[in-house]
C-alpha positions as a LaTeX table, in Angstrom:
\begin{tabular}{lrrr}
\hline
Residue & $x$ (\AA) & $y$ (\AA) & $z$ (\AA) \\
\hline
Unk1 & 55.84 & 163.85 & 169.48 \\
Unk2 & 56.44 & 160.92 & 167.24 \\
Unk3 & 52.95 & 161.21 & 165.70 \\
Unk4 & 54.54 & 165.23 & 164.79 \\
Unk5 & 57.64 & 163.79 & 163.26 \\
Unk6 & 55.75 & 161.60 & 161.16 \\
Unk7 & 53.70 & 164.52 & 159.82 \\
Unk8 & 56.34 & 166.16 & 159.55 \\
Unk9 & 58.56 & 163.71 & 157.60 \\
Unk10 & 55.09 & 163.20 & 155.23 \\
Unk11 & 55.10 & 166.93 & 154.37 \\
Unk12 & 58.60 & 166.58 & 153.48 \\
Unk13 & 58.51 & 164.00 & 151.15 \\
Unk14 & 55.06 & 165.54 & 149.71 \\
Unk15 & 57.04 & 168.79 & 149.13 \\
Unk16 & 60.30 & 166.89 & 147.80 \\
Unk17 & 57.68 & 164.89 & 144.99 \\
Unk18 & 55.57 & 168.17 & 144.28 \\
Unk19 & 58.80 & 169.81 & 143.28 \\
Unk20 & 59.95 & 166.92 & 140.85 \\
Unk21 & 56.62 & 166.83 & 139.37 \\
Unk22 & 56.92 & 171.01 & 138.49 \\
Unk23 & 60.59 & 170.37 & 137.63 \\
Unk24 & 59.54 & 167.50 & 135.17 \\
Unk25 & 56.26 & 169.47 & 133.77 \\
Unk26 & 59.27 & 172.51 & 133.31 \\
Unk27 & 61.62 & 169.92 & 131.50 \\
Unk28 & 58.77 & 168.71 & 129.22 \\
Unk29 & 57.86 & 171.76 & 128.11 \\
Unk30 & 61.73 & 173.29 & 127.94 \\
Unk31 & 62.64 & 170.05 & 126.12 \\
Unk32 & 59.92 & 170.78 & 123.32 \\
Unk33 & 60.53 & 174.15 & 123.27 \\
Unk34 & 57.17 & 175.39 & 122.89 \\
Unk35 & 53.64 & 175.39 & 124.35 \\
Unk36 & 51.31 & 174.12 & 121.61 \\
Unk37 & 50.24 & 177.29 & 119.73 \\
Unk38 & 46.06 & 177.09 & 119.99 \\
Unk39 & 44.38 & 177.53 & 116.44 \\
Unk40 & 42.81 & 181.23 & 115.55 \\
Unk41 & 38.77 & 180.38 & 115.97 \\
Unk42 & 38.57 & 183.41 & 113.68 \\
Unk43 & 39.95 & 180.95 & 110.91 \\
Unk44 & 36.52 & 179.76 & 108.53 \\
Unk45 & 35.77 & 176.45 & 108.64 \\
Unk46 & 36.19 & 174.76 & 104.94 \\
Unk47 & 32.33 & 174.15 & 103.76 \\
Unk48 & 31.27 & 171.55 & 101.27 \\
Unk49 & 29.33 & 173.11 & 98.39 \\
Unk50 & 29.28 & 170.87 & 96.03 \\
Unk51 & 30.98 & 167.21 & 94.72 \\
Unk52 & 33.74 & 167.94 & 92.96 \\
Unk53 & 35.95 & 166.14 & 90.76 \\
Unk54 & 39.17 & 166.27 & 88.35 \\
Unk55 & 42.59 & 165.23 & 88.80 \\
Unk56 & 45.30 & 166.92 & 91.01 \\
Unk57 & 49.18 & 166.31 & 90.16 \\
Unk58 & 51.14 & 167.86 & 92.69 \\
Unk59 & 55.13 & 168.04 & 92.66 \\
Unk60 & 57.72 & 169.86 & 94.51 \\
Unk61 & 58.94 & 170.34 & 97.93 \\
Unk62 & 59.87 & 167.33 & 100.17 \\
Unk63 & 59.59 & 169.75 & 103.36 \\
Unk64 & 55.92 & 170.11 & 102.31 \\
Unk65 & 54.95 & 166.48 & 101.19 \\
Unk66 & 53.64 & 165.29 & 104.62 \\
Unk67 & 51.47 & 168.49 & 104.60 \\
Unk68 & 50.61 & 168.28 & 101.18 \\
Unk69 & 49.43 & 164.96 & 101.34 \\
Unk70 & 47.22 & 165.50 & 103.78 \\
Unk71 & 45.61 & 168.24 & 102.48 \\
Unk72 & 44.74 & 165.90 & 99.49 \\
Unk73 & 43.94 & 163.14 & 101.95 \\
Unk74 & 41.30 & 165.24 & 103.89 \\
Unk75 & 40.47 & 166.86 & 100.51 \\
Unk76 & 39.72 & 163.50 & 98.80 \\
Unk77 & 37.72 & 162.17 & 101.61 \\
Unk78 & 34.81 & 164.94 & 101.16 \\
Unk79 & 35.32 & 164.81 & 97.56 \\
Unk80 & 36.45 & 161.14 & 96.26 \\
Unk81 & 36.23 & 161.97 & 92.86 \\
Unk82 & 39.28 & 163.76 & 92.64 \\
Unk83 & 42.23 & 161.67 & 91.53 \\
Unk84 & 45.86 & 163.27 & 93.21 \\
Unk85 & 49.33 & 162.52 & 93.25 \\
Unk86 & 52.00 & 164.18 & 95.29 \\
Unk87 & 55.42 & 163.95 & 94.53 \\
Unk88 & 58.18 & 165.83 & 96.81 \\
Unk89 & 61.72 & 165.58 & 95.29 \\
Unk90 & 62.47 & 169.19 & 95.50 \\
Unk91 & 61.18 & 172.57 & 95.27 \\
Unk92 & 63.57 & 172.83 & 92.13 \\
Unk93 & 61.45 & 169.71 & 90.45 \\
Unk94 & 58.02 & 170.90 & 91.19 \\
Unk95 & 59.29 & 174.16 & 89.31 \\
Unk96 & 60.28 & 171.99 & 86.56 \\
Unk97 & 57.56 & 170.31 & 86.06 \\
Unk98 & 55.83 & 173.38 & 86.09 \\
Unk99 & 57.68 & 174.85 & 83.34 \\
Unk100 & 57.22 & 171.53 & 81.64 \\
Unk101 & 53.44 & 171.61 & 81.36 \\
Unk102 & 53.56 & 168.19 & 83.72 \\
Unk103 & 51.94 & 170.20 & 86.78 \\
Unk104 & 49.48 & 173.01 & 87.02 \\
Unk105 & 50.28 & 173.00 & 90.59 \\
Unk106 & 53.81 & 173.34 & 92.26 \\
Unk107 & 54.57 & 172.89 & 96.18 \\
Unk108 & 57.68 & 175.26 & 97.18 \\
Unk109 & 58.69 & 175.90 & 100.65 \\
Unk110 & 60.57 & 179.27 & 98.97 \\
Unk111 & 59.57 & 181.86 & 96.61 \\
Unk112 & 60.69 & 181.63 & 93.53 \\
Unk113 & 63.14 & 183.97 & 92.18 \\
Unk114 & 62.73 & 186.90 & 90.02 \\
Unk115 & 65.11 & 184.88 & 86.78 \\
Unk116 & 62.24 & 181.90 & 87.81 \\
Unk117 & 59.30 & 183.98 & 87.40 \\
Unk118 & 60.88 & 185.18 & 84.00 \\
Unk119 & 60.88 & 181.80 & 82.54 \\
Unk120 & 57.24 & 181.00 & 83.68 \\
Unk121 & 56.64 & 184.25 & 81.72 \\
Unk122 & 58.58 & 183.04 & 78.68 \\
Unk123 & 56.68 & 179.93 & 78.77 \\
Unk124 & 53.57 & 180.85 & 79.76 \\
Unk125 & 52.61 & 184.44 & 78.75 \\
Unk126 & 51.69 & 185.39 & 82.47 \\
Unk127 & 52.74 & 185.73 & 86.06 \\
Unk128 & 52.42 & 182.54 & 88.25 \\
Unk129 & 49.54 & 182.67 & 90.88 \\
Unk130 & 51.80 & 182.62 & 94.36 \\
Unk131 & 49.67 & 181.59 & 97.37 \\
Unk132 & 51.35 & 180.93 & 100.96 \\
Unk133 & 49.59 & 178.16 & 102.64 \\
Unk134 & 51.67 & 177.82 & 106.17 \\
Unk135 & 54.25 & 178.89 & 107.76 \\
Unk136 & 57.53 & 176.95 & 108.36 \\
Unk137 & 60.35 & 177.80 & 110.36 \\
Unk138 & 64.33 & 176.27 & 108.77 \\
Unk139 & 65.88 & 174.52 & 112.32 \\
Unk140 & 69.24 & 173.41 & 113.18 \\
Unk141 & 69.10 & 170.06 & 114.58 \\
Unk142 & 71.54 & 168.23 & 117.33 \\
Unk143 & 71.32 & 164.96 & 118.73 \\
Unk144 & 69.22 & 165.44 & 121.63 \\
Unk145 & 72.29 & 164.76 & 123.69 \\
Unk146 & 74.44 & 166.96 & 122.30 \\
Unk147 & 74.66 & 170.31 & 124.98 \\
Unk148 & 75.02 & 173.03 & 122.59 \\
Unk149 & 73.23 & 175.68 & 123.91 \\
Unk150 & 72.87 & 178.22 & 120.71 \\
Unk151 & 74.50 & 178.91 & 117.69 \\
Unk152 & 75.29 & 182.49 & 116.03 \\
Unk153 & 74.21 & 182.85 & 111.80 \\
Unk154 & 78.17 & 183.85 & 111.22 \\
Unk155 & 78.68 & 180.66 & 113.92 \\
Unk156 & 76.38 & 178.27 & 111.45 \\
Unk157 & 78.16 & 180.19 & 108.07 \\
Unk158 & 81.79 & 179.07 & 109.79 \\
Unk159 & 80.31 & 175.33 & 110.17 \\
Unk160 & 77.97 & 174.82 & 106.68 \\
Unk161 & 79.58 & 177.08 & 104.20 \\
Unk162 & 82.62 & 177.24 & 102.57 \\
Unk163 & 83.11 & 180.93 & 101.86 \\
Unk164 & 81.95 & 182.25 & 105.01 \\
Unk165 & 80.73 & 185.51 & 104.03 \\
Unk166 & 79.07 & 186.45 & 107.27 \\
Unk167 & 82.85 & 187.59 & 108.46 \\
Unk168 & 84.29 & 184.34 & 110.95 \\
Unk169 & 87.68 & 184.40 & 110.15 \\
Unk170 & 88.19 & 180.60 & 111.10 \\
Unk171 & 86.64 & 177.38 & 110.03 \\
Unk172 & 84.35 & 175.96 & 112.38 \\
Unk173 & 84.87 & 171.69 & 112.44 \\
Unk174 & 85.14 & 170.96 & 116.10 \\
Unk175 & 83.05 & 171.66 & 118.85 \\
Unk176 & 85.16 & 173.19 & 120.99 \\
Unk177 & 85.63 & 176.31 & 118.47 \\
Unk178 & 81.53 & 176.83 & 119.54 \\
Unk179 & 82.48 & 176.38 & 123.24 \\
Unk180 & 81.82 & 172.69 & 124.18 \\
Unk181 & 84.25 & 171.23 & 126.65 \\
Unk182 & 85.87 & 168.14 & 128.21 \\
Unk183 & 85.06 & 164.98 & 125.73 \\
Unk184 & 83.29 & 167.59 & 123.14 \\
Unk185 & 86.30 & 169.51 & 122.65 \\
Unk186 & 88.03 & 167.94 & 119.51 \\
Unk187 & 85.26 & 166.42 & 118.67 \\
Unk188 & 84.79 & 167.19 & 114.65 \\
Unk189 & 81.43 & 168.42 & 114.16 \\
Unk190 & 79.71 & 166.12 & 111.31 \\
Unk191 & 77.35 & 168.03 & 108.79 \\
Unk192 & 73.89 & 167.13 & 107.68 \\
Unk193 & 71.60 & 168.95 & 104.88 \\
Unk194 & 69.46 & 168.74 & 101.60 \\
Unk195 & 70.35 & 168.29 & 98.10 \\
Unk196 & 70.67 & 171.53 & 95.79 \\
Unk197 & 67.12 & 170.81 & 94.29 \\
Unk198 & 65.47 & 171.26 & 97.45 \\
Unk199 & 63.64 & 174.97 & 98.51 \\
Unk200 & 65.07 & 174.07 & 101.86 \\
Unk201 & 68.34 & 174.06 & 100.55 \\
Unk202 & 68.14 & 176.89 & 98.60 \\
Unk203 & 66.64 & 179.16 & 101.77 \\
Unk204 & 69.72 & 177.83 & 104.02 \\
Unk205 & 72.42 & 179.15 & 101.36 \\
Unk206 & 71.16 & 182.35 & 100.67 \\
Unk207 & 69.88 & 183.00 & 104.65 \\
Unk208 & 72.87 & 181.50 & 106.12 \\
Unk209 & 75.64 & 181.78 & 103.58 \\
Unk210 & 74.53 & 184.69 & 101.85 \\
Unk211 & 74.40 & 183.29 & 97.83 \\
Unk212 & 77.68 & 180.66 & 99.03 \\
Unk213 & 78.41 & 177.16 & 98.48 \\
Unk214 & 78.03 & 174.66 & 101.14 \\
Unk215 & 81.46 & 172.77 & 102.60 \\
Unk216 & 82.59 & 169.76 & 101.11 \\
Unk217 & 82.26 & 168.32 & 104.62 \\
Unk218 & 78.68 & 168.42 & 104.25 \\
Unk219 & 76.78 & 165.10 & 104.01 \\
Unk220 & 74.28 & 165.28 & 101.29 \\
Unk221 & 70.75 & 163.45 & 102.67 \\
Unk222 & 67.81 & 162.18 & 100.42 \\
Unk223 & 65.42 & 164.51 & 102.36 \\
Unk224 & 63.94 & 166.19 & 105.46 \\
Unk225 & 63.50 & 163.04 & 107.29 \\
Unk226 & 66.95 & 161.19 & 106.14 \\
Unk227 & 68.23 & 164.25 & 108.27 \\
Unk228 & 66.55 & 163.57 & 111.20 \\
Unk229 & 67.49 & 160.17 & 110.97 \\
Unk230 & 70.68 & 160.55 & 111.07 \\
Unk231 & 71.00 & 162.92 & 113.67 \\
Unk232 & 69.25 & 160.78 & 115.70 \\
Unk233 & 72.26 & 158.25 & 115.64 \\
Unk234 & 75.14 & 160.41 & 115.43 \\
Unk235 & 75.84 & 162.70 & 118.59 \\
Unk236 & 78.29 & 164.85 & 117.09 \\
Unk237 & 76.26 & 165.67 & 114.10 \\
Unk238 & 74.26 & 168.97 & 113.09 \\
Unk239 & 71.75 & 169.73 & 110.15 \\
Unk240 & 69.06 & 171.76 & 108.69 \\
Unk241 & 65.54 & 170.46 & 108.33 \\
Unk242 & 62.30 & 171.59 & 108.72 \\
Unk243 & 60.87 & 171.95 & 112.20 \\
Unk244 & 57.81 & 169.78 & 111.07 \\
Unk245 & 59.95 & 166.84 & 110.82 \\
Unk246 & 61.22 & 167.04 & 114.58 \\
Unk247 & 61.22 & 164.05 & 116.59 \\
Unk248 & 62.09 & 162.80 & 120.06 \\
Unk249 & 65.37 & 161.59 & 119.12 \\
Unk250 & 67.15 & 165.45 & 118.15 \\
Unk251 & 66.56 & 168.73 & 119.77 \\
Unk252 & 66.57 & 171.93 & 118.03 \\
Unk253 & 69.47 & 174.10 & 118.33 \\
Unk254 & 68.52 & 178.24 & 120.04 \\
Unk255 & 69.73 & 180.84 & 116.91 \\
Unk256 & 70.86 & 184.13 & 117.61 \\
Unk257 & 71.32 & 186.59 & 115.07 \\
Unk258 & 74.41 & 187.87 & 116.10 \\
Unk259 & 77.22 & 186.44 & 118.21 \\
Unk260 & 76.41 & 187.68 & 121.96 \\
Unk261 & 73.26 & 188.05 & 120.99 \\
Unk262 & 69.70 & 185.85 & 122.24 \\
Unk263 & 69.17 & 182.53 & 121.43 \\
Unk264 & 65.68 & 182.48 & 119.53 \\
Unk265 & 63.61 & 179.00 & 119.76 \\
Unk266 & 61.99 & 177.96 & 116.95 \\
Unk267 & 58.54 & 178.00 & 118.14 \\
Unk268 & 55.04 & 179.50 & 116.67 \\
Unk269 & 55.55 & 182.60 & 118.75 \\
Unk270 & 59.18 & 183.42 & 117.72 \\
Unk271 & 58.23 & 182.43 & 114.02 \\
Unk272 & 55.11 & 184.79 & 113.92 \\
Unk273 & 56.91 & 187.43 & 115.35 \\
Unk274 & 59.99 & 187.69 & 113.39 \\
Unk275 & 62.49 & 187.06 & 116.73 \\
Unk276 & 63.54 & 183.04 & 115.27 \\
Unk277 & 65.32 & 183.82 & 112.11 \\
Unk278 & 64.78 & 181.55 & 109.81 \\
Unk279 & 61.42 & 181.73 & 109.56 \\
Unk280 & 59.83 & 180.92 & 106.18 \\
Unk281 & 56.19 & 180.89 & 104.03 \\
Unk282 & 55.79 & 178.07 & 102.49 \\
Unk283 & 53.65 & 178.47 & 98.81 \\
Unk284 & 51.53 & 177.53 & 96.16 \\
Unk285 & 52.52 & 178.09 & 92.53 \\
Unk286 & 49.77 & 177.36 & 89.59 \\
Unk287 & 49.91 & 177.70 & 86.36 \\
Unk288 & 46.52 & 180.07 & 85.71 \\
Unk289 & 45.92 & 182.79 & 83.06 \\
Unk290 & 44.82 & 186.05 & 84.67 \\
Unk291 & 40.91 & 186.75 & 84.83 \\
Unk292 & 40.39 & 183.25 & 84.64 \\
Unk293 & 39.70 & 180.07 & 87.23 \\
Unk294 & 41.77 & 176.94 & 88.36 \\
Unk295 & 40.32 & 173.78 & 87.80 \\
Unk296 & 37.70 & 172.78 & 89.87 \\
Unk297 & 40.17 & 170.33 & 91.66 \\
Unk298 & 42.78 & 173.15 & 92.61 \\
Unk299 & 40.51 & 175.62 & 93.50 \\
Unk300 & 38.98 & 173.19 & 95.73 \\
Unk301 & 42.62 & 172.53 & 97.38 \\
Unk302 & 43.66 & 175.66 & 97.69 \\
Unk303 & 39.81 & 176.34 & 99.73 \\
Unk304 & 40.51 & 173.70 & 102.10 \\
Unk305 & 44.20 & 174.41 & 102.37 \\
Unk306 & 42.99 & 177.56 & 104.10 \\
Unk307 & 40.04 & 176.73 & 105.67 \\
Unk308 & 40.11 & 176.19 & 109.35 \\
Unk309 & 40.77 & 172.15 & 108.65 \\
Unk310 & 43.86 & 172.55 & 106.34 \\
Unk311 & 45.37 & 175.08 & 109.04 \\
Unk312 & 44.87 & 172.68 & 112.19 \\
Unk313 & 46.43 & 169.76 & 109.71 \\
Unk314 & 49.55 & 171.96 & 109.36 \\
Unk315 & 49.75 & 172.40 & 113.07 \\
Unk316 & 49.04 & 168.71 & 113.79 \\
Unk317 & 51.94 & 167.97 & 111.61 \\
Unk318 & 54.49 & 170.33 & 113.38 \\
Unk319 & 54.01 & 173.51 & 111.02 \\
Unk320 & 52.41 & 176.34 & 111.96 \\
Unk321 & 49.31 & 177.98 & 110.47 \\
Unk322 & 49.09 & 181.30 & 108.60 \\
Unk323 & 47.38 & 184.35 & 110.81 \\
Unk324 & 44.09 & 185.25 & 110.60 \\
Unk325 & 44.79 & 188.14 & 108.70 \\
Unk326 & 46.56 & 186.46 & 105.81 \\
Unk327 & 44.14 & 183.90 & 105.33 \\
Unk328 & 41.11 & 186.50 & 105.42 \\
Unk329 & 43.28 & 188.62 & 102.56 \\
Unk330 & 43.98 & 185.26 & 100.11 \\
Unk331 & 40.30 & 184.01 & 100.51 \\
Unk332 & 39.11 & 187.39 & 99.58 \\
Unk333 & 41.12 & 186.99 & 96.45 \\
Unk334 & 40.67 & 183.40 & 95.52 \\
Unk335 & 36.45 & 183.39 & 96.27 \\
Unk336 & 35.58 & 185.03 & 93.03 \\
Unk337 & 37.88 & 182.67 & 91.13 \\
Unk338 & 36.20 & 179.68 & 92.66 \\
Unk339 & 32.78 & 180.78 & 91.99 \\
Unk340 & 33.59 & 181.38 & 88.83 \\
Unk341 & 35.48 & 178.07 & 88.29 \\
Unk342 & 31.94 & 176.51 & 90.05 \\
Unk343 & 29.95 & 178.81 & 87.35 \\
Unk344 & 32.10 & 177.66 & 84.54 \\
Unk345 & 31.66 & 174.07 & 85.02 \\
Unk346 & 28.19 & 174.23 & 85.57 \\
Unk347 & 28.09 & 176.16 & 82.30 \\
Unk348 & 29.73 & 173.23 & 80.53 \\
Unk349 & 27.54 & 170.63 & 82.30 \\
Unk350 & 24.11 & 172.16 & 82.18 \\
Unk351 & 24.14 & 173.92 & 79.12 \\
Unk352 & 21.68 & 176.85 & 78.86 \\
Unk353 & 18.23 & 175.69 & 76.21 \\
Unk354 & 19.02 & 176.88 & 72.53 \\
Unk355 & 22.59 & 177.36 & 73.15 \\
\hline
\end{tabular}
């Protein structure tokens, strides 16, 4: 009878364990929000061909300067010829600099705009070549104690923006006006965001406060990561950063796009199928006459950008990857202008006898 008990009191204890092991595999993956998304095979590997060489100059966004950078990294270790350097102070300075003549190649985690795309003609004669290389998705970041459990768009318009276009009749500066009780209740809700060069800053006011101006209550950060840092300090903060730049130290904050509506995740399924949204491409802007090739240094980028390699570096950093389908669509496009950029430097090199 006792030798029952003690099996029984074993199974017990096995059962109470088994449960806090599932309940802790449950938090881990609730707490990150998302199973890591698995890389298309589909996606082509990026092939060496030949050594190339030149010299990149790369400014712009500060979202994509950790992915940027190692694309050149990975990029400069098959070809070490190739001289690069990436700045990220802004999608607004990588524009400038492209207007400027100082870059042929500009990082933007937004489009540009239709007034921006008239300049570059005015300047240059032509259209800018646009190629998305990753997705991105814009998240609202907490402390990760702070117990918010979603936020509205008109909800985030009452907090960031001083017009509030999206229809809340009230300011929202405490947490209790977003439901938060007990100790949260009159707590003033701190704000966090980018300066007014940034692409990410630029995609928050027009997504979130429709074309508005931000509140003066808003603390202006350097960049992506100052953000972050922050927020990782200051429990009654919020802000807008990439999700590539998430940490253990903040959570990101469930979106709905209506009040009483679901809270959306930011994660690589919710991105790639429109439910999260703020999703957002994230793009390539060079400077290249039409019918002709990039350098031999940009084309190369842009290859291994989109090759299988550049893709599972944008989801090792926290971005996520283009689809299959895109990247099959901008190869197709860019493959005759890097054979011919190949064909045109081996025409300078080699010259043909008698020529």
């Amino acid at each position: 009878m006792r030798f029952s008990r003690i099996i029984l009191g074993f199974l017990v204890v096995a059962g109470f364990y088994a449960v806090v092991l599932i309940a802790l595999a449950s938090l881990d993956q609730t707490t990150w929000g998302q199973v890591r998304p698995v890389l298309d095979p589909g996606i082509p590997s990026y092939t060496y061909q030949e050594s190339a060489s030149g010299t990149l100059i790369i400014s712009g966004s500060d979202t994509m300067r950790p992915l940027v950078q190692a694309w050149v990294d990975g990029l400069r270790q098959r070809h070490p010829n190739i001289k690069a350097t990436v700045s990220g102070d802004g999608s607004e300075t990588g524009l400038a600099a492209l207007l400027e003549h100082r870059t042929e190649l500009a990082a933007m985690s937004r489009r540009m705009t239709a007034a921006e795309i008239s300049e570059f003609i005015k300047e240059y004669g032509y259209e800018p070549t646009e190629i998305p290389v990753a997705n991105d998705a814009l998240a609202l970041f907490v402390h990760k104690d702070n117990p918010i459990a979603g936020l509205s768009l008109d909800e985030l318009d009452a907090m960031f923006c001083r017009e509030r276009r999206r229809g809340l009749r009230y300011s929202i500066d405490s947490w209790g006006l977003v439901g938060l009780m007990d100790e949260w209740f009159e707590t003033p809700v701190r704000l966090y965001g980018r300066n007014g060069k940034s692409g990410t800053s630029y995609f928050f006011r027009e997504e979130i406060c429709k074309g508005g101006t931000f509140s003066a209550r808003l603390n202006d950060t350097h960049g992506s990561a100052s953000v972050i840092q922050e927020l990782g300090i200051d429990q009654h903060g919020i802000g807008f950063s990439s999700i590539g730049y998430r940490t253990s130290s903040v959570r990101p904050v469930p979106i709905a796009s209506v009040k009483g509506g679901r809270y959306v995740e930011p994660t690589f399924e919710s991105a790639m199928d429109g439910s999260y949204p703020l999703r957002r491409n994230l793009y390539f802007y060079i400077a290249k006459p039409p019918k002709t090739s990039p350098t031999q240094a940009v084309a190369e980028l842009v290859r291994f950008a989109l090759s299988r390699q550049g893709q599972k570096l944008a989801l090792d950093l926290g971005y996520f990857p283009l689809s299959l389908p895109e990247i099959a669509r901008l190869t197709s496009k860019w493959s005759p202008s890097m054979k011919a950029a190949q064909t045109e430097i081996q025409g300078r090199t080699d010259p043909r006898p008698g020529s």
